[in-house]
C-alpha positions as CSV (number, residue, x, y, z in Angstrom):
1,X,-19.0,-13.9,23.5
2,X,-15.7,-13.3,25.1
3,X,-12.4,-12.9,23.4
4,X,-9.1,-14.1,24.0
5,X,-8.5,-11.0,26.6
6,X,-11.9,-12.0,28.2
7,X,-13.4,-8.6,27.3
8,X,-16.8,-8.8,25.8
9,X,-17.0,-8.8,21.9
10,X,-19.9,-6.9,20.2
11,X,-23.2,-9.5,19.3
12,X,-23.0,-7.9,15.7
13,X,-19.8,-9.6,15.4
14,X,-20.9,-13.2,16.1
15,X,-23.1,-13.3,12.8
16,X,-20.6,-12.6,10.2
17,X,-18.8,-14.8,8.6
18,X,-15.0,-15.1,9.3
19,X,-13.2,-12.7,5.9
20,X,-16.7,-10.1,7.6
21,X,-15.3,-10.6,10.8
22,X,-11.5,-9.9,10.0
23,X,-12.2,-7.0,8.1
24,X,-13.5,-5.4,11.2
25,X,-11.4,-5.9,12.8
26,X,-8.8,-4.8,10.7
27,X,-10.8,-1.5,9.8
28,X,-10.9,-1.0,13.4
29,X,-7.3,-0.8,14.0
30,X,-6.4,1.2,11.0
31,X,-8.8,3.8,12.6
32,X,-6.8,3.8,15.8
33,X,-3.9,4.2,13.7
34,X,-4.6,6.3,11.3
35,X,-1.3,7.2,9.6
36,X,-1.2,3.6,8.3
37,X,-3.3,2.1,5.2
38,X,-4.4,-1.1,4.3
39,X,-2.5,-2.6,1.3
40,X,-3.4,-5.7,0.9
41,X,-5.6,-8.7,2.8
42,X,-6.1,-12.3,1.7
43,X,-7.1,-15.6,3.5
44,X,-6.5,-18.6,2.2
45,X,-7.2,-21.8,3.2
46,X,-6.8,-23.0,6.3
47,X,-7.6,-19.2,7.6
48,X,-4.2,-18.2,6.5
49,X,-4.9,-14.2,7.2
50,X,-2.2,-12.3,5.9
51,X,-2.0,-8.1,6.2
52,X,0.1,-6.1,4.0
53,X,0.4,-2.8,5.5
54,X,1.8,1.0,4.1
55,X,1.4,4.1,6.1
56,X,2.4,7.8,5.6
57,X,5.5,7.6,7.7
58,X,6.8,4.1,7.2
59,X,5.3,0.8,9.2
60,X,7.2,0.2,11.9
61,X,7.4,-3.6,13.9
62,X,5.1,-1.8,16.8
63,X,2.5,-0.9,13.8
64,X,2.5,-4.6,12.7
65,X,1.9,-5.8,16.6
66,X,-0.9,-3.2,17.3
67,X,-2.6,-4.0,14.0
68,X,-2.0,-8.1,14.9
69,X,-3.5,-7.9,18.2
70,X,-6.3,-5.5,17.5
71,X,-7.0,-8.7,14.8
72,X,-5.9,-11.8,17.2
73,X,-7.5,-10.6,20.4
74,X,-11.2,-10.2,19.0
75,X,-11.0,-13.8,17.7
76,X,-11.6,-17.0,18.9
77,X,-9.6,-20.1,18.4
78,X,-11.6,-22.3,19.6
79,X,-14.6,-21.1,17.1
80,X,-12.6,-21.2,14.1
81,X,-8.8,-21.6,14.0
82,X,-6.4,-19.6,12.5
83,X,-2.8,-17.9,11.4
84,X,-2.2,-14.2,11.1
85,X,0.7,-12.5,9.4
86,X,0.8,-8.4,9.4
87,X,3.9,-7.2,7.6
88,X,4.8,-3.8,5.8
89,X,5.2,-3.5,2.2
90,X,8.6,-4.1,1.0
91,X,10.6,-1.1,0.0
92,X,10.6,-2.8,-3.6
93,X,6.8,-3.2,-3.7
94,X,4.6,-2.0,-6.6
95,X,2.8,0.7,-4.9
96,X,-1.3,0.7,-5.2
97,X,-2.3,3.1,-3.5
98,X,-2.4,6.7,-4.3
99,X,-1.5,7.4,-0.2
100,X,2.0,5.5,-1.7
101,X,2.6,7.7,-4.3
102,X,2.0,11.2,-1.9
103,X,4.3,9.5,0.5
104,X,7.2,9.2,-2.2
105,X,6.8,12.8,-3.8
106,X,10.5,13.9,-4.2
107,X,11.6,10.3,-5.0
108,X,12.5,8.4,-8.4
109,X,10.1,6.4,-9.5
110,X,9.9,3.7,-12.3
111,X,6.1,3.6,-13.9
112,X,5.1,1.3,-16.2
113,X,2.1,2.3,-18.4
114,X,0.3,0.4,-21.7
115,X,2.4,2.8,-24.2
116,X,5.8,3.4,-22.1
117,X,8.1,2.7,-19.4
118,X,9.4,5.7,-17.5
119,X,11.7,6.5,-14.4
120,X,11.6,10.1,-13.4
121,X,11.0,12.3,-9.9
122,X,8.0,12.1,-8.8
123,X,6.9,15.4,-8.1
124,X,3.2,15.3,-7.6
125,X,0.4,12.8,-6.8
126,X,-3.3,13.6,-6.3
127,X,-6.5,11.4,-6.3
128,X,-6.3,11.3,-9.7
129,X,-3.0,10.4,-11.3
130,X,0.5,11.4,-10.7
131,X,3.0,13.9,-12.2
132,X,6.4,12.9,-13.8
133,X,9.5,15.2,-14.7
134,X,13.1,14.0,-15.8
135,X,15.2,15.1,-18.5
136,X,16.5,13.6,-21.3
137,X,18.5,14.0,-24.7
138,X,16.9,14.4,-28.1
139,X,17.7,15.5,-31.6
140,X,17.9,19.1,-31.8
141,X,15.2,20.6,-34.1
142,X,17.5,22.9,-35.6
143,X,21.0,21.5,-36.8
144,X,23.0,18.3,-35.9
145,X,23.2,16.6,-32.7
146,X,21.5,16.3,-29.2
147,X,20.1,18.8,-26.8
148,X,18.7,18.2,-23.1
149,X,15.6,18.9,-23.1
150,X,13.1,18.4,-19.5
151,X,9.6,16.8,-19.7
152,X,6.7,16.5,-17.8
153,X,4.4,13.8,-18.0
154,X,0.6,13.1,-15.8
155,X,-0.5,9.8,-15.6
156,X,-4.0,8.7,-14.6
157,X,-3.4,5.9,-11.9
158,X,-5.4,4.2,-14.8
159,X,-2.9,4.1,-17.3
160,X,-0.4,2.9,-14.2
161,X,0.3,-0.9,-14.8
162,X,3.0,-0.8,-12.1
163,X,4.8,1.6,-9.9
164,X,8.0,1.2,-7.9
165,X,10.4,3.1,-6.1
166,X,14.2,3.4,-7.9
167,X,16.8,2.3,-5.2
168,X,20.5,3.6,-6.0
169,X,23.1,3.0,-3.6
C-alpha cells in the first residue's frame, strides 16, 4: 500500500482499524518531536480526527503541520475518508497532564480539588502531585486582628478536579 506521498506504508498498518491506525501515526510523530505531548485525541463520526497538542516549550503552527502531515500523509482517502484538525491547547485550558504542570512551575495557578478551590504559585510538580504556596491573612492566635501568614499545600493530581493557568493583564 502506498500513501498519499507514494512512499510505501508498513503491511502492519493495513490490518488495523482506522482510531489503531491514527494513533500510530500520531505516536510516531510525537517521537520525532519529542518536546511535544499528546493532550487529547477523538474521532467522531464521519472520521472527524481532531489533535489537541501541549509541548514543553509551547506548540508552535510548524508543530501542528509536522504533526498533521506525519497523520495525513500515511492515510488514504480513497480507503476511508477523512478530516484532521491538530491545534495546541488554549492558554486557558485545564491542564491534564503532569508535563503541563512542570511546564508552568513559577506561574499562578487556579486548582480546583473535592474540599477547596485555590490560586497560588506553583512552585513544584512531580509525577505525583503538585506543590502550592501563597499567602494569605488569618486571625492572629494571640490578640485581635489579622496576620499574613504563608502556606504550602501538595496535591495528589488525584485530588485535582481542574487546573488552569491565572492570566492577569
Amino acid at each position: 500500500m502506498l500513501n498519499n506521498e507514494g512512499t510505501k506504508v508498513p503491511s502492519f498498518y493495513t490490518n488495523m482499524t482506522f482510531k489503531e491506525k491514527v494513533m500510530g501515526l500520531l505516536n510516531a510523530g510525537l517521537e520525532e518531536h519529542p518536546s511535544l505531548f499528546l493532550i487529547d485525541l477523538t474521532i467522531g463520526g464521519g472520521n472527524k480526527i481532531n489533535v489537541t497538542l501541549d509541548g514543553d516549550n509551547g506548540v508552535t503552527l510548524q508543530d501542528c503541520i509536522n504533526i498533521s502531515r506525519a497523520i495525513e500523509h500515511n492515510l488514504d482517502r480513497e480507503e476511508e475518508d477523512f478530516s484532521l484538525e491538530v491545534a495546541s491547547a488554549g492558554a486557558t485550558s485545564p491542564m491534564t497532564n503532569p508535563r503541563q504542570f512542570k511546564k508552568n512551575i513559577g506561574r499562578i495557578v487556579l486548582v480546583k480539588t473535592n474540599e477547596q478551590e485555590i490560586e497560588a504559585d506553583l512552585t513544584d510538580a512531580n509525577e505525583n502531585g503538585i506543590v502550592l504556596e501563597w499567602t494569605a491573612r488569618e486571625p492572629k492566635q494571640i490578640g485581635k486582628g489579622k496576620e499574613t501568614v504563608e502556606k504550602k499545600a501538595e496535591i495528589a493530581y488525584t485530588d485535582i478536579k481542574e487546573a488552569v493557568v491565572v492570566i492577569k493583564f
